[in-house]
C-alpha positions in Angstrom: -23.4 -16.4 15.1 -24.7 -17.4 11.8 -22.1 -17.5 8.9 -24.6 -15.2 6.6 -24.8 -12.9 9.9 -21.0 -12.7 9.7 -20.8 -12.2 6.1 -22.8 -9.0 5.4 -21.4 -7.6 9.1 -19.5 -4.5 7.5 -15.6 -4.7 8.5 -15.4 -8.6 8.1 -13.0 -10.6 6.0 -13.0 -14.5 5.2 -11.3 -15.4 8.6 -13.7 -13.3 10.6 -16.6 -16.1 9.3 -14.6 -19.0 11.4 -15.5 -18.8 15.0 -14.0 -16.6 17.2 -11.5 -17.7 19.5 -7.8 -16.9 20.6 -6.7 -20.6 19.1 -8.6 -19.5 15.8 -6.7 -16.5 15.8 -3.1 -18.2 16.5 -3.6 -20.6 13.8 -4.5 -18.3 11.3 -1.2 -16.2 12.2 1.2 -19.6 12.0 -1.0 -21.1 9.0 -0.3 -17.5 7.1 3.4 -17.8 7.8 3.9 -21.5 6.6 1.7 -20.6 3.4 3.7 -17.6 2.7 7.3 -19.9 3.6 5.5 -22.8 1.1 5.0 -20.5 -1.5 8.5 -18.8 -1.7 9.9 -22.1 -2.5 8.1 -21.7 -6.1 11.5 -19.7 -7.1 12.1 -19.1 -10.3 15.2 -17.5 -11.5 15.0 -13.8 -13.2 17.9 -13.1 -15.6 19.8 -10.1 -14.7 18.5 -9.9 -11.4 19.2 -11.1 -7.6 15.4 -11.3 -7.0 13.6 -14.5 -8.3 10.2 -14.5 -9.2 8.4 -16.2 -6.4 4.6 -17.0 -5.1 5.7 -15.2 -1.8 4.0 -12.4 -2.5 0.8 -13.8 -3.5 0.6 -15.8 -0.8 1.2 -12.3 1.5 -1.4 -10.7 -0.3 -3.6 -13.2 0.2 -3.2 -13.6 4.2 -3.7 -10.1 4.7 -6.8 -9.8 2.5 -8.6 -12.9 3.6 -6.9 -12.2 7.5 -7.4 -8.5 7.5 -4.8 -6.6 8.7 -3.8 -7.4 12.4 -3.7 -11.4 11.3 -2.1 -10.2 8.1 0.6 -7.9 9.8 1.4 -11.0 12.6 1.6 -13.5 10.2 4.0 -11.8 7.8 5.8 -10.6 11.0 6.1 -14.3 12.1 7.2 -14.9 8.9 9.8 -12.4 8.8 11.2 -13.0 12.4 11.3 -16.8 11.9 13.2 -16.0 8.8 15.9 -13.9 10.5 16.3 -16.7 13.0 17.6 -19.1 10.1 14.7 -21.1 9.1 15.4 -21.4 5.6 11.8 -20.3 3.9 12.7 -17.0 2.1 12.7 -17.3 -1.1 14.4 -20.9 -2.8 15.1 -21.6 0.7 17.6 -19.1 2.0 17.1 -17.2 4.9 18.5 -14.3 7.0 18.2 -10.1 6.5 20.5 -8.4 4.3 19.6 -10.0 1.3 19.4 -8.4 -1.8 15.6 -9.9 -1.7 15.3 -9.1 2.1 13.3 -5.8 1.7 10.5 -7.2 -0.3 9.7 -9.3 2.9 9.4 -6.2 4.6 7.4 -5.0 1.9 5.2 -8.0 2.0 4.8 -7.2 5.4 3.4 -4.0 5.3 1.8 -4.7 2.6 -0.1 -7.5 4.2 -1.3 -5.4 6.7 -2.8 -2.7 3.7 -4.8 -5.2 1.8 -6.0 -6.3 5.5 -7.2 -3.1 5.8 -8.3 -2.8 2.6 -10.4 -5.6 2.8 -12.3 -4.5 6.0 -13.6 -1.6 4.0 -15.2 -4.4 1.4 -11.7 -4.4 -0.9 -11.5 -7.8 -1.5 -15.9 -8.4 -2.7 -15.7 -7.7 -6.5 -13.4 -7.8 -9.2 -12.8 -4.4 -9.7 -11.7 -3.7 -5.8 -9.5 -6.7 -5.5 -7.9 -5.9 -8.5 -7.7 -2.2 -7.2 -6.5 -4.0 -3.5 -4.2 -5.8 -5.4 -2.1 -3.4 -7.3 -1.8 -1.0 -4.1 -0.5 -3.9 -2.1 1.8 -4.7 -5.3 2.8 -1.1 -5.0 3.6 -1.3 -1.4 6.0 -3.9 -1.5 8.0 -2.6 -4.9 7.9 0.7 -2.6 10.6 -1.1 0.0 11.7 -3.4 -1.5 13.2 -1.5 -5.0 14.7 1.2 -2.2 16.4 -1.9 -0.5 17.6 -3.4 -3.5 19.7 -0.5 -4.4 21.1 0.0 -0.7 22.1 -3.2 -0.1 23.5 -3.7 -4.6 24.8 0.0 -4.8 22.0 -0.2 -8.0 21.3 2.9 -8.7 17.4 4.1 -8.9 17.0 3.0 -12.7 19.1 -0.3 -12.6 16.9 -1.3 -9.3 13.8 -0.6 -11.0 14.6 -2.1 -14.1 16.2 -5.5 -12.3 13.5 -5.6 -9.0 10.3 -3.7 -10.7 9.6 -4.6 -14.1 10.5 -7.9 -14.8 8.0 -9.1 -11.9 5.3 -6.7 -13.7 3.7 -9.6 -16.2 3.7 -11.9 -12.6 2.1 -9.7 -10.6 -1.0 -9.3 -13.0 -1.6 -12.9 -13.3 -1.2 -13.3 -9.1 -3.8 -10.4 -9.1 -6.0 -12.1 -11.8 -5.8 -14.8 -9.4 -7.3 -13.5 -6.5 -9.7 -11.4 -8.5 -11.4 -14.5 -9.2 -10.9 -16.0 -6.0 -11.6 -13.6 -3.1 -15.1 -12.6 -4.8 -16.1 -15.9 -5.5 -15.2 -16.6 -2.0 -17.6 -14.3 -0.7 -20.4 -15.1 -3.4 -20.0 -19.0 -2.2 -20.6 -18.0 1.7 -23.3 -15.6 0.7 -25.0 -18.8 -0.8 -24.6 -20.9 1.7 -26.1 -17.9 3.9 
């Protein structure tokens, strides 16, 4: 199958234009987890609040938008479980559940699979809908992770918000900025070479 074939098939994403194979697929799911381990270790410390700023969540994002969302949900699953076990690649290294951080990996997760999903239905091909792809997958993970926050810190609903939502705000505009340039261009680049 021809990459331009592949490209304007409705319901593909990036991945879907590598060839098809269970070893393609495996990779993608370990590769995803490793990026999104990589990219927690950019930790940077947030001032009032147990949760560090960290390029974890950009690099979840991105799997499950250039994945789609069964690659996207495995990977971040991967991630997760791998996590639990010990290996220290949460964010600045720790690892384990229970974390005051712990729920935004669950967040991450699901919201891996979303933007996957998302991107299926042509989310991630212009600005406008990876921006739009982008702030719902952002939404999804302050949706677990905030509530997980204050359960595990006694925060109440105002304190959690105010120490695990907005300070990460600014962040999460310039990750989305990010992959508003990159996913379209992606796509523009393969059309091309079409």
């Amino acid at each position: 199958m021809s990459t331009a074939s592949v490209s304007l098939r409705p319901g593909a994403v990036l991945a879907d234009l590598l060839p098809a194979s269970r070893v393609r697929d495996i990779a993608l799911v370990v590769g995803g987890a490793a990026l999104t381990g990589l990219a927690a270790q950019i930790a940077v410390p947030v001032p009032g609040s147990p949760v560090p700023v960290t390029g974890q969540t950009f690099a979840a994002l991105l799997v499950g938008t250039a994945f789609g969302a069964r690659r996207g949900f495995l990977s971040l699953a991967l991630y997760a479980l791998v996590g639990m076990a010990g290996m220290p690649w949460f964010a600045g290294g720790t690892s384990g559940a229970g974390g005051a951080s712990f729920g935004y990996v669950l967040g991450m997760l699901l919201a891996a699979t979303v933007v996957g999903a998302l991107a299926r239905r042509g989310g991630d091909r212009s600005v406008l809908r990876t921006a739009g792809s982008m702030v719902v997958g952002s939404a999804v993970i302050y949706a677990v992770g905030v509530p997980y926050l204050m359960a595990v810190t006694g925060m109440s609903l105002g304190a959690a918000v105010a120490a695990g939502l907005v300070p990460f705000l600014i962040g999460d505009a310039l990750k989305a900025a990010l992959a508003m340039g990159a996913l379209p261009a992606a796509w523009k680049l393969v059309g091309r070479r079409g």
